[in-house]
N, C-alpha and C positions, 0 to 999 in steps of 0.2 A: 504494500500500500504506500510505498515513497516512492517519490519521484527520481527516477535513476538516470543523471544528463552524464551520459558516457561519453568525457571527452576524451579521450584515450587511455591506453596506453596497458593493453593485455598483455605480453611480449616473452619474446624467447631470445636466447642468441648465444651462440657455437662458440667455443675457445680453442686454445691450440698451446703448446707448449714452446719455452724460450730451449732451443739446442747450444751451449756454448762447447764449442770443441776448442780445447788450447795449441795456443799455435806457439812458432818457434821454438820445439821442442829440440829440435835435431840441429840447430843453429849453438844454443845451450850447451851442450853436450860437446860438440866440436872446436868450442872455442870458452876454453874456464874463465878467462878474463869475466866474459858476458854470464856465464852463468852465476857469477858471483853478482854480480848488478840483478842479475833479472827479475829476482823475489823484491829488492826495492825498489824498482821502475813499475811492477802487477801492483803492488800493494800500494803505491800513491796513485797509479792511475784509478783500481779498486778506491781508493779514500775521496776520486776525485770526483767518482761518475755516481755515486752513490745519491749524495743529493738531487742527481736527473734521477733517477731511477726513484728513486721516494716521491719526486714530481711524479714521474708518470702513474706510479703506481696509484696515488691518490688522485689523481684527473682521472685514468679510469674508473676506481671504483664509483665517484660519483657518476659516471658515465653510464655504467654499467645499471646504476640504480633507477637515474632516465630512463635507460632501456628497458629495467625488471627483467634481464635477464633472469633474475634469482626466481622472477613469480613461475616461470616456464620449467627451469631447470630443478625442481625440488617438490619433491615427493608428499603430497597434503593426503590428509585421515580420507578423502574421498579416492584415493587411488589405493588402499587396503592400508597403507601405513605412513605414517610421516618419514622423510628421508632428511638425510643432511645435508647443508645449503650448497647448491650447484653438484651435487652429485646425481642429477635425474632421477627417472623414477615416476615423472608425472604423467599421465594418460590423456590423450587427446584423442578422442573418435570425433571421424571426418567422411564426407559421403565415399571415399574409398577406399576407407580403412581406420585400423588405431595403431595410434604412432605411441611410441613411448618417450621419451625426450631423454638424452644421454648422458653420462657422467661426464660435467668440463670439470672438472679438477685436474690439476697435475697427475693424476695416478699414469703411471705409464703402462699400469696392464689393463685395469679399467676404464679410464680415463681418455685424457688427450696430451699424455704428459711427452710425446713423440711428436707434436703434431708442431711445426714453424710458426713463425711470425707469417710467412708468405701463404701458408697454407689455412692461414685465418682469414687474412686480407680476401682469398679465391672465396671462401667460402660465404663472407660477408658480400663480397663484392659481386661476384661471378655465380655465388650459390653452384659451389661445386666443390666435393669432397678432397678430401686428400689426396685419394690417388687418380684424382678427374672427373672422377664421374660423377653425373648434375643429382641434386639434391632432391626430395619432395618440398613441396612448396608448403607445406605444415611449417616446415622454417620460412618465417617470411622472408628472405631474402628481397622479395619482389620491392620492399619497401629498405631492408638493408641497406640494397643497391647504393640508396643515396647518402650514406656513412664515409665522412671524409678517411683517407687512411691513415691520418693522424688520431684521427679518434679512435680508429680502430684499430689502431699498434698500443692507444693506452690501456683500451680495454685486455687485451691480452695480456701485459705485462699486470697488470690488475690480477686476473683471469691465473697468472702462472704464479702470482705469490700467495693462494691461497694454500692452506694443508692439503695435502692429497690425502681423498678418501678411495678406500676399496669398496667400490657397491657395483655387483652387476647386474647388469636392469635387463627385464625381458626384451624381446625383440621386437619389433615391429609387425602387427599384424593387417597386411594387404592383400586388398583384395585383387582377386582378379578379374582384370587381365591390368591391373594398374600394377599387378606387382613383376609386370614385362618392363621393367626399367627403361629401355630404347624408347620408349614411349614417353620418355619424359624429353626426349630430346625435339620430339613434334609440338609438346605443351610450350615448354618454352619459348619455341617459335612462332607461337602464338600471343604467346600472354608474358613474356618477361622482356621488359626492356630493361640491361644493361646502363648504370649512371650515377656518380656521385651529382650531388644535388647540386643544382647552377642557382645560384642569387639573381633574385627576379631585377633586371632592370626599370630603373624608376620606383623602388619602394624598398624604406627605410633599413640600416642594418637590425633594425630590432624587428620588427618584420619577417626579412628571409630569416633570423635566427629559432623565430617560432616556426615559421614553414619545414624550416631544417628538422627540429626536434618534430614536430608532427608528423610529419611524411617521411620521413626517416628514421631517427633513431628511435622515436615514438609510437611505428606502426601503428596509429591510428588507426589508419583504414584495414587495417587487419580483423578489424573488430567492426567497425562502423561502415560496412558495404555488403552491399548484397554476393554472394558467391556462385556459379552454375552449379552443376552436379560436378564437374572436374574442378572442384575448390577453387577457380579465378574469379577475383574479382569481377564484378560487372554493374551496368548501370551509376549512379551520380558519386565519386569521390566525397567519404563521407555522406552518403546519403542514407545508412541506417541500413541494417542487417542481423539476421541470425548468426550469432556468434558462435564458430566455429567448436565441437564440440561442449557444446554447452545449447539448455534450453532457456538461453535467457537473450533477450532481442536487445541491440545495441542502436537506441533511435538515432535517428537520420542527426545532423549538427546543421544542417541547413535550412533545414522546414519549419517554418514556425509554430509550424501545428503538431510537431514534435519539440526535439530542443535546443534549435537553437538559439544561440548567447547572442545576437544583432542585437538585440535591444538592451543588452545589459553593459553594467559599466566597468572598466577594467577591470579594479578593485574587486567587483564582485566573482569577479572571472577567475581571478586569482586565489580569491577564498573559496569559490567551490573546488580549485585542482588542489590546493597545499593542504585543504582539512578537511574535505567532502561536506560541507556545509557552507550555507547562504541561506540568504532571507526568504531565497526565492527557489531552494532547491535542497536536496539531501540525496547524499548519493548511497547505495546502497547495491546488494551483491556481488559481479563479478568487480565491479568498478570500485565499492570499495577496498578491495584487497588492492586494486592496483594505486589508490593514493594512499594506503596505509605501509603497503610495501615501496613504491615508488614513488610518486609524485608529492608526499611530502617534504620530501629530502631536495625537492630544487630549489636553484637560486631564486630570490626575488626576481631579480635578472631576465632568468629563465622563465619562469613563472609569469611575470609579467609578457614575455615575447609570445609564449604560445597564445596567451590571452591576445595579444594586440590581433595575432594572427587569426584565429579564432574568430573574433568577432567581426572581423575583414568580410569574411566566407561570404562571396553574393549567395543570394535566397535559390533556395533549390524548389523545384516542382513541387506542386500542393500533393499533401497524400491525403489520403482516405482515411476516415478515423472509425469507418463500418458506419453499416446505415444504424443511426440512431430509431428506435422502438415507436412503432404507432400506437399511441396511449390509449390501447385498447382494453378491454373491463378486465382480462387476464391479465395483460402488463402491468395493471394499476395495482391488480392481485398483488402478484410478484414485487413488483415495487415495495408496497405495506408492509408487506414480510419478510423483505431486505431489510429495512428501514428498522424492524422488530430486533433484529438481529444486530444492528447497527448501535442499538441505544446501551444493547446488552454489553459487547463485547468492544465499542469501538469511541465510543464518545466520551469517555472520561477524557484522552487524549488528543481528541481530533477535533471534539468542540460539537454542541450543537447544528452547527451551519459548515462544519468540514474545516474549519477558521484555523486548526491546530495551534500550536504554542513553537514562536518563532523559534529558531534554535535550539528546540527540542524535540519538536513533535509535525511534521511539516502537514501544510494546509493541503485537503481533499478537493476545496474548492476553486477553479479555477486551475487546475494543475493537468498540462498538458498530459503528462506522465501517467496519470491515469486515466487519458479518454484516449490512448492510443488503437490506431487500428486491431494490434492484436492486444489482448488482455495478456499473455503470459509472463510479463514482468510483477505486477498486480499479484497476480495468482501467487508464482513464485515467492512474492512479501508474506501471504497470509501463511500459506502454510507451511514455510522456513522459519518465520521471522524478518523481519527486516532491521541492521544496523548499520548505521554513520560507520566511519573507518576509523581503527584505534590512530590516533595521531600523539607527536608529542605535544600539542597543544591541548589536544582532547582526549586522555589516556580511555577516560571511561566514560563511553558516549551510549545516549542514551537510547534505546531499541525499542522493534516490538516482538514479544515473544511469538512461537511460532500456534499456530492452531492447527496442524496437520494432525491431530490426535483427538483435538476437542473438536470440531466442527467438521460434522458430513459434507461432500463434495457438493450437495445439493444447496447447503446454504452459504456454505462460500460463494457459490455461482448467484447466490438471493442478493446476497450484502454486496459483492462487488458491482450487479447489475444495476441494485439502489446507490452505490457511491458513483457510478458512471453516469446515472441520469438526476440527481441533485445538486442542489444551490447554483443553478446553471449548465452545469454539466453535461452532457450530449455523449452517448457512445453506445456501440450495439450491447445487446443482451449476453452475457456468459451463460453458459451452458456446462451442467453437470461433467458433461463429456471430455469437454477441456480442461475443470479441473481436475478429473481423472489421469487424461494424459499426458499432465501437466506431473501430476502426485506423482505416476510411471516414469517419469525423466523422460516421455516421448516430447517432440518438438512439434 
């Protein structure tokens, strides 16, 4: 029952191991003079290059946490067990299968503790394995692509100064005929375009700086566009989609009749990405793990750039929010008996008039978020629960418990169809059926 404005940032991303081989060994050896020198010329150069290396290591890890590589690569209670940070282990089902996502740790038997700086770059860049061969697009590379390679040499050196863990993670389960690999080489020619990101001419560095982290290292659109059956993107960048393994819908950032931020003001933009809360919003599900794990950790800087960029977004195509109910003497039924349901279990917090309690409890009325064409985000609140994302501003924020035990499918579909058509509201009717296959994890 929150309103969930998903402005990005779901995310995975591959690592690779640092190989150093020492050189001038046999020079050493051949001339004592120089091997008497050679341990104090390593060891100042060692003393010298350290502080780069403690840069880089710290630019990526903040890098990395833009990205949420961590939320992709580590193992949560819904994939059988919690794993340990970037060790994989997480489950992604996709119309062509379930992908498992890999150990990046240094491990070099489990891991990627063999794998180059170059052989990170191909993979970010090119979306192609190790030893060449192209990737499945479960790694968005597609959105990668546009990662400078400065960025993504810190992420790695980030990436290789973590402990190495031993965890070997199941395989990958595809289907066929998608698990004919060759076949990725006709996808690609179709749907990947190759390209670090070009700064838009005629508009501000802070600007491209948010377009950059958006479309890039923020794979947005990873989450926020509609997908075919062979997982490519399609139809309006950012324009709202079924989020990829998972049954929870990523609205459009363009349509007003979904969510997008045109009409809001930086500031505000800014406080719904750094604490999943505003005045005018609460973010909730897949979205807040990703500003709990990531997007509260940006610079104002940043934070501020994706916003400028963000609220840039010309307006996309009107969508359909379902045909709203002809108040017929059945509807009115059903209404009354939503509304019953409503007083019981939902208006201490939400208010008489849906009004909620600002900064705690967000408002029913007027909330795009709830008269969306499909109800399944909705649904997903009532019988989950719904909460804000732990922040360090807001360690303990406040939720709502879930009702998937206390309330039959029947009146969830009662109460949500009375919160869809009250205090002005407008949206079609739920049906028992969807929250059924909704309760089943069907989409």
């Amino acid at each position: 029952m929150k309103r969930t404005v998903i402005a990005s940032l779901a995310g995975a991303a591959i690592s690779l191991a640092i190989w150093l081989a020492p050189e001038g060994r046999s020079s050493i050896h051949a001339r004592p003079s120089q091997a008497l020198m050679a341990p104090v010329v390593e060891e100042q150069a060692d003393t010298a290059a350290q502080p780069a290396l403690a840069g880089l290591v710290s630019r990526g890890a903040y890098l990395a946490r833009a990205g949420n590589c961590m939320g992709c690569h580590t193992a949560r209670a819904g994939d059988g067990a919690a794993g340990r940070p970037y060790a994989g282990g997480h489950i992604l089902a996709t119309s062509i299968g379930t992908f498992v996502t890999p150990n990046i740790t240094p491990d070099t038997e489990t891991g990627i503790g063999g794998w180059s700086e170059e052989d990170f770059w191909q993979a970010l860049n090119a979306g192609k394995s190790r030893n060449g061969a192209p990737l499945y697009p479960a790694f968005p590379y597609t959105d990668y692509t546009k990662v400078t390679r400065e960025d993504a040499n810190a992420i790695f050196a980030y990436l290789q100064s973590l402990p190495p863990v031993v965890q070997h993670n199941a395989p990958n389960r595809i289907d066929f005929p998608f698990n004919f690999r060759p076949l990725l080489y006709i996808w690609r020619a179709l749907y990947f375009t190759q390209g670090v990101y070009r700064p838009a001419s005629g508009e501000s560095d802070e600007w491209n700086r948010g377009a950059y982290l958006v479309q890039g290292l923020g794979h947005c659109n990873a989450c926020h566009t509609t997908r075919n059956p062979l997982g490519a993107s399609q139809g309006n960048v950012l324009g709202g989609g079924q989020i990829m393994g998972s049954n929870w819908y990523a609205p459009s950032l363009t349509s007003f009749q979904e969510v997008s931020t045109a009409d809001w003001t930086i500031p505000e933009i800014m406080r719904l990405l750094k604490t999943g809360l505003s005045s005018r919003a609460v973010t909730t599900g897949p979205m807040a793990s990703v500003i709990s794990d990531s997007l509260q950790h940006l610079t104002d800087a940043d934070a501020r750039a994706m916003a400028v960029y963000l609220k840039s977004l010309p307006p996309g195509a009107p969508y359909s929010r379902g045909a709203a109910p002809a108040l017929t003497e059945e509807v009115d039924k059903q209404l009354r008996r939503g509304g019953e349901i409503y007083e019981t279990h939902c208006l201490d917090c939400h208010g008489n008039f849906g009004q909620g309690q600002p900064g705690v409890y967000p408002a029913l009325a007027g909330n795009r978020g709830i008269t969306l064409a499909s109800p399944i985000n909705a649904i997903r609140s009532i019988l989950n629960g719904g909460y804000a994302p732990v922040t360090a501003s807001n360690p303990r924020p406040y939720g709502m418990p879930p009702f998937a035990q206390i309330l039959p499918d029947e009146e969830i579909a009662l109460v949500l169809s009375y919160i869809r058509n009250a205090w002005g509201n407008r949206g079609s009717m739920v049906t028992a059926v969807q929250v059924d296959r909704s309760r089943k994890g069907a989409q």
